[in-house]
C-alpha positions in Angstrom: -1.3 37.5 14.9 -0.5 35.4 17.9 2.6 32.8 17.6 0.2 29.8 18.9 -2.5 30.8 16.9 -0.3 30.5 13.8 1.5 27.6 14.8 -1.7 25.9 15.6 -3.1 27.3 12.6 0.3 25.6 10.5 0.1 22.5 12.4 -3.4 21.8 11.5 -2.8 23.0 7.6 -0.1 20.1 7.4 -1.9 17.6 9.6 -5.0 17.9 7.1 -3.0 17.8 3.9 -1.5 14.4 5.7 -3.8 12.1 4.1 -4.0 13.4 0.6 0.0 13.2 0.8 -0.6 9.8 2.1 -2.3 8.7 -0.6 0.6 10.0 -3.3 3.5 8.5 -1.8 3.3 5.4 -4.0 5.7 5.7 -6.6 4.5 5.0 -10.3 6.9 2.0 -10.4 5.1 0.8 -7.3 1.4 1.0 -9.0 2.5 -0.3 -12.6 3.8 -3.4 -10.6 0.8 -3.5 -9.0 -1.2 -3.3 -11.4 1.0 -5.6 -13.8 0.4 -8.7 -11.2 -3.6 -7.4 -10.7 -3.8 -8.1 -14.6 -1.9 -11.0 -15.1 -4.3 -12.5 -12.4 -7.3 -11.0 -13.8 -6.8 -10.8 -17.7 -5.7 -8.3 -20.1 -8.0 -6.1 -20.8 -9.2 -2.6 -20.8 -11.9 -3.0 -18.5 -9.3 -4.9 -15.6 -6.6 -2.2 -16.2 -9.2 0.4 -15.0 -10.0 -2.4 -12.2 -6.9 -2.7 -11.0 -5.5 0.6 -11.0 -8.6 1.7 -9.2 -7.5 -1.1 -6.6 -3.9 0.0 -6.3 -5.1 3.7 -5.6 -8.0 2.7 -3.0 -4.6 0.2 -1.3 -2.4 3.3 -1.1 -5.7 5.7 0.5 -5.7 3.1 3.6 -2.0 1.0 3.3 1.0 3.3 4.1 3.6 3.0 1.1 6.5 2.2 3.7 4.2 -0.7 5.3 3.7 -1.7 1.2 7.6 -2.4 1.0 8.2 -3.9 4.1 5.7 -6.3 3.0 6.7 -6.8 -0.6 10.8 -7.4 1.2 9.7 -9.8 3.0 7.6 -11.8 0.9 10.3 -11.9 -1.4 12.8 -12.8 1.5 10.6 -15.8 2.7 10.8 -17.6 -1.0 14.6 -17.9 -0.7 15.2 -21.2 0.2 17.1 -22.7 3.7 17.5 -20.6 6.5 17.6 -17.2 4.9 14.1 -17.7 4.1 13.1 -19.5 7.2 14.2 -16.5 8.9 11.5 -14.0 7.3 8.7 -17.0 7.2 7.6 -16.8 10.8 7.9 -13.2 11.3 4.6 -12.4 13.8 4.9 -8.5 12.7 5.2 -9.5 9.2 2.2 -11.8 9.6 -0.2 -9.1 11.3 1.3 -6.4 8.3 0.1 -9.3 5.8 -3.4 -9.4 7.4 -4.0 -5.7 7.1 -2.9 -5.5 3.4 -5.5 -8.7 2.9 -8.1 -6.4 4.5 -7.4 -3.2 2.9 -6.7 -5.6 -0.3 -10.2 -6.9 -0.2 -12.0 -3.9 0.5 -10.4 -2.0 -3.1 -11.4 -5.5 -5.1 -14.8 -5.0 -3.9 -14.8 -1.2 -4.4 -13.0 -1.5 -7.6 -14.5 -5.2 -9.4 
């Protein structure tokens, strides 16, 4: 078999598993929080467990894990108070990263409740 053929044959093997691989990269620690927060906003039930752990999974199909914690830092970096937290609070990147979770965020509620 030809080298490029293989490699191009590799290449495209790895670049297809890429999204399934995407969509695992959230750590179970990550999802249970997740999910924790989804239920203490939405009750504690069966029926919103399922809800919001079919909203964390449809997040993590469209929202890269490594954008998720970049996020979650600096949310929790903008609450501290003075100018540690002033510092993170007018972030533009961090604002435009906040609007795409909203989207993707909206989109699995609607999917998922």
């Amino acid at each position: 078999m030809n080298k490029c053929v293989l490699a191009g044959a590799v290449v495209a093997a790895v670049l297809g598993a890429c999204p399934a691989a995407r969509a695992n990269d959230y750590p179970t620690v990550a999802r249970v929080d997740y999910v924790l927060g989804c239920m203490e906003t939405n009750g504690q039930t069966q029926q919103v467990l399922q809800k919001c752990s079919c909203s964390i999974d449809a997040i993590a199909e469209q929202f890269p894990y490594q954008d998720y914690t970049a996020l979650e830092t600096v949310k929790v970096m903008s609450e501290a108070p003075g100018d540690r937290g002033a510092m993170f609070r007018g972030l533009a990147w961090a604002q435009e990263l906040m609007d795409r979770f909203r989207k993707v965020q909206v989109a699995a509620d609607l999917q998922c409740f």
